[in-house]
BABA-517392 format. One line per 5 residues: number of its first residue (from 1); their letters; for each residue x, y, z of C-alpha. Coordinates in steps of 0.05 Angstrom, whole numbers, plus 5000, padded with zeros to 4 digits. Example, Ala and Ser with C-alpha at 12.3 -4.5 7.8 and 13.67 -1.06 7.14 Angstrom:
2
1 = AS = 5246,4910,5156 ~ 5273,4979,5143
% end
This chain:
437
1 = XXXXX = 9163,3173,7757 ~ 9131,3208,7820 ~ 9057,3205,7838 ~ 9030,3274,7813 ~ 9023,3324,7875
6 = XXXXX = 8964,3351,7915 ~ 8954,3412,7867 ~ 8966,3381,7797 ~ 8900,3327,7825 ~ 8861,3399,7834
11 = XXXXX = 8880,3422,7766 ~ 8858,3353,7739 ~ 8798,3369,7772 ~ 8779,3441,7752 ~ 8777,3426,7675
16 = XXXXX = 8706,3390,7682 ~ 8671,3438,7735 ~ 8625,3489,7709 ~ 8645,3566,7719 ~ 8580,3582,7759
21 = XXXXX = 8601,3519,7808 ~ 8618,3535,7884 ~ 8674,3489,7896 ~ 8707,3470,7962 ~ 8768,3457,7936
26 = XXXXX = 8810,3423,7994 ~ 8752,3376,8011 ~ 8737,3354,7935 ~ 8817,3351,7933 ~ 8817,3307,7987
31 = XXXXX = 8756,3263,7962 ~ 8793,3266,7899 ~ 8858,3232,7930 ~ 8815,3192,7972 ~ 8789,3153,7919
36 = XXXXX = 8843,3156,7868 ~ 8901,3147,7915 ~ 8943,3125,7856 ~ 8941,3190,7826 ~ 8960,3228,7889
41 = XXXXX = 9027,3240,7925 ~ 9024,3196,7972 ~ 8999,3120,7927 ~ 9021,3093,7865 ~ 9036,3095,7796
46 = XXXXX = 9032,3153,7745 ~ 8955,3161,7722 ~ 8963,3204,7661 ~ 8911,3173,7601 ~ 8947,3143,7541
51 = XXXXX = 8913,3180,7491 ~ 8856,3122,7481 ~ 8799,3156,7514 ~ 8812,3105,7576 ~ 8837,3122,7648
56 = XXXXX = 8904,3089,7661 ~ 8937,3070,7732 ~ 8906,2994,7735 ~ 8837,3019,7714 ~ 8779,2980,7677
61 = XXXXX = 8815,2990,7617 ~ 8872,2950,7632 ~ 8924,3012,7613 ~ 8987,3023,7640 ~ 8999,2991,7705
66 = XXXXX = 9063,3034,7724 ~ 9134,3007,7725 ~ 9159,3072,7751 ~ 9196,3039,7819 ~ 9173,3102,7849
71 = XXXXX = 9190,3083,7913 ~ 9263,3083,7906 ~ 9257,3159,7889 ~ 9276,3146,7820 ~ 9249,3113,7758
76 = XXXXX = 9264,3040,7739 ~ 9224,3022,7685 ~ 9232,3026,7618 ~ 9197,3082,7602 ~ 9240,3130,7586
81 = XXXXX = 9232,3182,7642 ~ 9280,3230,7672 ~ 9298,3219,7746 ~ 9249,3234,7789 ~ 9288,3307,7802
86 = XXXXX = 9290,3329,7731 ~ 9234,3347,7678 ~ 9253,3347,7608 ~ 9243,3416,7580 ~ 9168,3435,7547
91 = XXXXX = 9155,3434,7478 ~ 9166,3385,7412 ~ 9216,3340,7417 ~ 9240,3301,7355 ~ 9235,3225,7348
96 = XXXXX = 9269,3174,7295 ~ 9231,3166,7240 ~ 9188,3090,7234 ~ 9215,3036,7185 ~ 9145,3034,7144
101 = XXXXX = 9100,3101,7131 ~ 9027,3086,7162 ~ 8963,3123,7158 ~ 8903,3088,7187 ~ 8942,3053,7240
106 = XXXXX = 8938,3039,7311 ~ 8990,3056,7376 ~ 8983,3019,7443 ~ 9020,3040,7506 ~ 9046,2975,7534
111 = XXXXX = 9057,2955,7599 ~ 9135,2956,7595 ~ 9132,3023,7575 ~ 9141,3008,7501 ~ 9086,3040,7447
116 = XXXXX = 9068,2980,7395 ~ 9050,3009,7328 ~ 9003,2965,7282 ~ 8992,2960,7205 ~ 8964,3023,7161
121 = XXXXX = 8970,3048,7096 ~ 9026,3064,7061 ~ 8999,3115,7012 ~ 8967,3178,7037 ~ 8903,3178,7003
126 = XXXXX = 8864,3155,7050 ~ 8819,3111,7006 ~ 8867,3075,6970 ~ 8886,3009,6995 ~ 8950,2987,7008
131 = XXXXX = 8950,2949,7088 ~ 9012,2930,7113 ~ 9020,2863,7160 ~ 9086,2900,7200 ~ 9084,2927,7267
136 = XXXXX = 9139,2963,7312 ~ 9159,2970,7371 ~ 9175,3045,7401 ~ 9223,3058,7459 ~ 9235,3121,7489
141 = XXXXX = 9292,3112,7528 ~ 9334,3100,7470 ~ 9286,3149,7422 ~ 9289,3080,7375 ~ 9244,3033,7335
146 = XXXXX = 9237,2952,7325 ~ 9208,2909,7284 ~ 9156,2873,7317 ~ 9121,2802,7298 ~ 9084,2814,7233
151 = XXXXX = 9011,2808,7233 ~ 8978,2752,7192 ~ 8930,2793,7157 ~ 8953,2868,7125 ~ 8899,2920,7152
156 = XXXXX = 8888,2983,7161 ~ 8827,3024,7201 ~ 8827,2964,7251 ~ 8824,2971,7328 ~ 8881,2947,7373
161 = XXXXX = 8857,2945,7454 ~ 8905,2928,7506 ~ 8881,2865,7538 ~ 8880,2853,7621 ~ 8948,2801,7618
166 = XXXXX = 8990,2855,7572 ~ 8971,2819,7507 ~ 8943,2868,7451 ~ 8872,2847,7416 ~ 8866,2865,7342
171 = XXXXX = 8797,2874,7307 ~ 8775,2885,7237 ~ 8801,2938,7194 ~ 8807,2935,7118 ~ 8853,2882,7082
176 = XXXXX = 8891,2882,7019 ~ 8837,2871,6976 ~ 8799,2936,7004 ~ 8746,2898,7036 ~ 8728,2905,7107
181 = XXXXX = 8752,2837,7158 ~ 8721,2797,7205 ~ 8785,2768,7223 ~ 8828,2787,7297 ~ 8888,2767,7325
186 = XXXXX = 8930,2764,7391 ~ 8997,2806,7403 ~ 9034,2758,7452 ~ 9086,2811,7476 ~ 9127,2765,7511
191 = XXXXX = 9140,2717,7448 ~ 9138,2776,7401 ~ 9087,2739,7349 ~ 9018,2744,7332 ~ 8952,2686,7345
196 = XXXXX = 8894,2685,7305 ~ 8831,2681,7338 ~ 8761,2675,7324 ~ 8729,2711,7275 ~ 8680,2778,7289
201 = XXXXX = 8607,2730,7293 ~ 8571,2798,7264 ~ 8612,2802,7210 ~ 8666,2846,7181 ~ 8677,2916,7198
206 = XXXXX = 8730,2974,7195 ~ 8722,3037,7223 ~ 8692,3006,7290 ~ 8708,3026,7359 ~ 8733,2977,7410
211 = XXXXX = 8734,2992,7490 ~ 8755,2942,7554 ~ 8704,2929,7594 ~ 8720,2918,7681 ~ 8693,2849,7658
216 = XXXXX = 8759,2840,7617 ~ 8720,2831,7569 ~ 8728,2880,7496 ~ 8669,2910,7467 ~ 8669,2923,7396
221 = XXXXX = 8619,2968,7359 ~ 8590,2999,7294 ~ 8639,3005,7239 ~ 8617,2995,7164 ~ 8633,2958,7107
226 = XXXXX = 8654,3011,7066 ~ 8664,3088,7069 ~ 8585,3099,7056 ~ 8554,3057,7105 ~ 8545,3048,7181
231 = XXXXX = 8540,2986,7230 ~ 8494,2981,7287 ~ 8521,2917,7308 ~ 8566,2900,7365 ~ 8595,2841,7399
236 = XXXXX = 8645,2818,7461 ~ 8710,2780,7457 ~ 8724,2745,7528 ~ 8800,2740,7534 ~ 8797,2685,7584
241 = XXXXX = 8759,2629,7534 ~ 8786,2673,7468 ~ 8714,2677,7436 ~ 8664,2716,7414 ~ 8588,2727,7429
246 = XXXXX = 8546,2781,7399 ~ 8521,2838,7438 ~ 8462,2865,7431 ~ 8448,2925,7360 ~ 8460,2996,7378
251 = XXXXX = 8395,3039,7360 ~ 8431,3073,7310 ~ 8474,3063,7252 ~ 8545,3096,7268 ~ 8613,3089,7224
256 = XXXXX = 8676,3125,7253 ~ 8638,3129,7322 ~ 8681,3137,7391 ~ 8676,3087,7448 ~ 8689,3117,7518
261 = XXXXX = 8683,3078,7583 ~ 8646,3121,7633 ~ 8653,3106,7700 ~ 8612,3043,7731 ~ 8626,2998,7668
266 = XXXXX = 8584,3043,7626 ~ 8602,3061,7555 ~ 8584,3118,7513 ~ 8585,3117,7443 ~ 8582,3189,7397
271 = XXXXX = 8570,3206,7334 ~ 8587,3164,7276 ~ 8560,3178,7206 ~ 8516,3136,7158 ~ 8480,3143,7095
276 = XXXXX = 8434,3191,7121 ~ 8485,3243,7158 ~ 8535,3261,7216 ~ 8496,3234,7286 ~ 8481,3284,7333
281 = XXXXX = 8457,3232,7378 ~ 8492,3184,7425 ~ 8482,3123,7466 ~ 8504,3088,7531 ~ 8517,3016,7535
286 = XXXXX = 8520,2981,7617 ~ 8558,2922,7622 ~ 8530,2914,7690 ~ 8458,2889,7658 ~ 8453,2817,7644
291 = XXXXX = 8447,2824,7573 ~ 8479,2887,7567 ~ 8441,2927,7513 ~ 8444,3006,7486 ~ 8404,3061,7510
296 = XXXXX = 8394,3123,7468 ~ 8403,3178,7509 ~ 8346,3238,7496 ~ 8390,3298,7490 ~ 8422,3300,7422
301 = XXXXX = 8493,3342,7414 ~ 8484,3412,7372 ~ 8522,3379,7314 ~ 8533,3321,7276 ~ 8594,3286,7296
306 = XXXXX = 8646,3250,7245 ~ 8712,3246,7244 ~ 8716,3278,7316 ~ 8754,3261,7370 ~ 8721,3239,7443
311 = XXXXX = 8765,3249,7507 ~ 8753,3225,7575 ~ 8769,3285,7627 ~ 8790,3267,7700 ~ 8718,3290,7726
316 = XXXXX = 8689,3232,7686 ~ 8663,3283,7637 ~ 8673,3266,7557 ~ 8699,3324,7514 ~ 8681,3323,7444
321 = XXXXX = 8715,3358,7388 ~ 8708,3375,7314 ~ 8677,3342,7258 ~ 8659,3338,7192 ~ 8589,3355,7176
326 = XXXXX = 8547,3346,7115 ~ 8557,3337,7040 ~ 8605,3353,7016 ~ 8623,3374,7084 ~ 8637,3430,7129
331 = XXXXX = 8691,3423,7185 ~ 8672,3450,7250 ~ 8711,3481,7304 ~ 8649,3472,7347 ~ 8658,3433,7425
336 = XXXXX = 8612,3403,7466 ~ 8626,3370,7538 ~ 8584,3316,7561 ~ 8563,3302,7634 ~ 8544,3226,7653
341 = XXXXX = 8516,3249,7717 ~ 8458,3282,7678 ~ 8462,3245,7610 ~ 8472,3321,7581 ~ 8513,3353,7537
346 = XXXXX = 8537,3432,7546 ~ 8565,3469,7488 ~ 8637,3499,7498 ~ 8681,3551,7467 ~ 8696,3530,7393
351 = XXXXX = 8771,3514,7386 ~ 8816,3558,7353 ~ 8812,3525,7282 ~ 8764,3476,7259 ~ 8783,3398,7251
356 = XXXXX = 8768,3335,7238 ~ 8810,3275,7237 ~ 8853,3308,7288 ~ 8865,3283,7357 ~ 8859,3300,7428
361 = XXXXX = 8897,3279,7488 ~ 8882,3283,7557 ~ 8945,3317,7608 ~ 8951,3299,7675 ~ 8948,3374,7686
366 = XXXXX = 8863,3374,7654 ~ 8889,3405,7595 ~ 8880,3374,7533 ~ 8924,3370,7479 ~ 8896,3376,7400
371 = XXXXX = 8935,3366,7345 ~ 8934,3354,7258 ~ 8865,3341,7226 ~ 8836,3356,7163 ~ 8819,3444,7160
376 = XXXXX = 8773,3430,7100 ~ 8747,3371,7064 ~ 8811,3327,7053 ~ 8850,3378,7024 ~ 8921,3397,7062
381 = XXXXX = 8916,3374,7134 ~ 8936,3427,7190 ~ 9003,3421,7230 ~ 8973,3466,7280 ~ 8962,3451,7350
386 = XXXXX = 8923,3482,7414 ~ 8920,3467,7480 ~ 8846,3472,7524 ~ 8867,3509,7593 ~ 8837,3500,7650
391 = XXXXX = 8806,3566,7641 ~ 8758,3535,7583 ~ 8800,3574,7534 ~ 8840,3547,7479 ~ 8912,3563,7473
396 = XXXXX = 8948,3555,7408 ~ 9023,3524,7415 ~ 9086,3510,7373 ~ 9067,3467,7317 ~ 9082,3396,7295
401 = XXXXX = 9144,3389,7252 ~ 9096,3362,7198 ~ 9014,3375,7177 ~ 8979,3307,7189 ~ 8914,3274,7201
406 = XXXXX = 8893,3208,7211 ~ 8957,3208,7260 ~ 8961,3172,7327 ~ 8977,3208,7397 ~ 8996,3170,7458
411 = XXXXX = 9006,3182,7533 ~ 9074,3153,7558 ~ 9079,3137,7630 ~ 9149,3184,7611 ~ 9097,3249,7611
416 = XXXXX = 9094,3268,7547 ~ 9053,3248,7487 ~ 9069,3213,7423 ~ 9051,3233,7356 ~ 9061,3177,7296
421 = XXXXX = 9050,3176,7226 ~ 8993,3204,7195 ~ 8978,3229,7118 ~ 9000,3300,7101 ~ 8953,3304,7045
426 = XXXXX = 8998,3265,6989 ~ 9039,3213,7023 ~ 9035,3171,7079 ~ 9089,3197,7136 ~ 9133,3155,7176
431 = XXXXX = 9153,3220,7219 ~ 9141,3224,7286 ~ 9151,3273,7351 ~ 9132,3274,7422 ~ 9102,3342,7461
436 = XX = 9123,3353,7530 ~ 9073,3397,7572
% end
């Protein structure tokens, strides 16, 4: 796959600048390229995100490295891509469906281009409990699935962070008997099977957040124990010695939080709910410290956030959307964008529909991609879809073959995004499709 060019690096800029801003363009441009020379024409690997909040191209988050050969003109990886003269056409594309039907699970872009797909539920209400211990194994090249190595404990509502060495770190989650885990385990991708590690030293959680530090090191955060509560405990996982320590509490209770690394080894974590509401507030956690530790930032977002999705733009900004607020809940359309430099958050223009549960995928273009979520209380989900231009407008687009929520959507070094499984409201879905921008 080719580096992206000189003027898609400007549109990945103009996304996060503010309309009243006076830009030189050709010298941020060139700053831009400067110090992401991966991303530009003339260095590297593709840098699209992976749909995980988390900036790929060798970054702290250990993503996709690039096995594009890009300097033999054409690509020689296994991702998938067309040569490095063709584009495959915009729009859906249809994929084979998975073996197993999963809600609740996790998708990791691996470094061989692959997308691994781990555990879920196979019934669509989402609070039912019935984990699964398979995984598989996605390639695009040959639009096919695999059985991967089968995890030693079903779960659902886990995390699943791609590790510095390729290996894939799962956390948590809820097991068969509907109780949240402590347990985690090791994806060897190489051997196709699955360690057990250590167990969480704070205890069991599901609904957590996990994020890779530039330590190496994986950060894990909030969660509850059930579908009432909230966590404010965190802890690290050090790949090198496979253990855990605990990290210091966050200030507030959050379940179904985000986790976004910031740049600078700084991580931001939004929203969440617990028994008293949807968090409006948010709060920043530096790895550079020597004991680490949260900070509560002062400016609180407009609305509670739950069940919303948080998206790291190329300017370093965090785009937050949806959520469901209250009791027994209104779903909001509302957006805010939030700007480390400042610690501040801005309000944007509301999406086209209101969502929760949905996601939202950076483009290497600045657009982002939303997709599925709940319109109202978990009643029928939404196959609708919208795109945010780089005007700060939203765009509605083509929809998804099938209404989901609680769906995946991953970046593929093959430029276009994967969409897996999901509920539609009565039965877990095995479906799955990929949007080319």
């Amino acid at each position: 796959m080719k580096p992206l060019l000189r003027s898609t690096a400007l549109g990945m800029l103009l996304l996060g600048v503010q309309a009243t801003a006076c830009l030189d363009v050709d010298g941020v441009v060139d700053q831009f390229c400067l110090d992401n020379p991966r991303i530009c024409k003339d260095g590297g690997s593709d840098a699209g995100p992976d749909g995980n909040d988390l900036q790929d191209a060798g970054g702290p988050d250990g993503g996709d490295a690039g096995q594009d050969g890009e300097d033999a003109g054409q690509d020689a990886g296994p991702d998938g891509g067309l040569p490095d003269d063709e584009r495959e056409p915009p729009g859906w594309k249809s994929v084979e469906p998975m073996r197993v039907r999963r809600t609740g699970h996790t998708a990791t872009a691996l470094r061989d281009g692959r997308v691994l797909v781990v555990g879920g539920s196979s019934t669509g209400d989402l609070s039912a409990v019935s984990p699964t211990n398979t995984t598989e194994l996605y390639t695009v090249s040959s639009n096919s699935w695999s059985p991967g190595g089968n995890l030693r404990t079903a779960r659902m509502d886990h995390t699943a962070t791609l590790l510095p060495d390729g290996k894939v770190l799962v956390a948590g989650g809820r097991g068969p008997t509907g109780g949240a885990l402590d347990s985690a385990e090791i994806y060897d991708v190489g051997a196709n099977q699955w360690t057990v590690v250590g167990p969480l030293p704070s205890g069991a959680r599901a609904g957590h957040a996990a994020v890779l530090l530039p330590s190496g090191k994986v950060l894990v955060a909030g969660g509850g124990f059930s579908g009432d509560d909230g966590l404010n405990t965190a802890e690290l996982f050090d790949p090198v010695s496979q253990s855990w320590t605990k990290a210091r509490d966050l200030n507030i209770n959050r379940n179904m939080l985000t986790l976004t690394l910031l740049d600078g080894g700084v991580a931001l974590a939004i929203g969440g709910f617990n028994y008293d509401r949807a968090e409006t507030t948010a709060e920043v956690y530096d790895s550079n410290l020597p004991d680490g530790g949260w900070r509560l930032l002062s400016q609180r977002m407009g609305r509670g956030r739950n069940g919303h999705a948080s998206t790291l733009l190329p300017s370093g900004q965090v785009l937050v959307t949806g959520s469901l607020e209250g009791s027994p809940g209104t779903v909001l359309p509302s957006v805010d964008l939030f700007e480390p430099g400042s610690a501040s958050w801005t309000p944007q223009a509301n999406m086209g529909e209101a969502r929760f549960l949905h996601t939202a995928t950076a483009l290497p273009s600045g657009e982002v991609l939303v997709t599925g979520g709940y319109a109202t209380p978990y009643e029928k989900p939404r196959a609708s879809a919208e795109i945010l231009r780089r005007d700060g407008g939203w765009e509605s687009i083509a929809p998804m073959s099938s209404a989901r929520t609680a769906h995946t959507a991953t970046w593929l070094e093959s430029g276009s995004v994967l969409i897996i499984g999901g509920t539609d409201g009565g039965v877990a879905l095995n479906t799955a499709e990929r949007y080319v921008p």
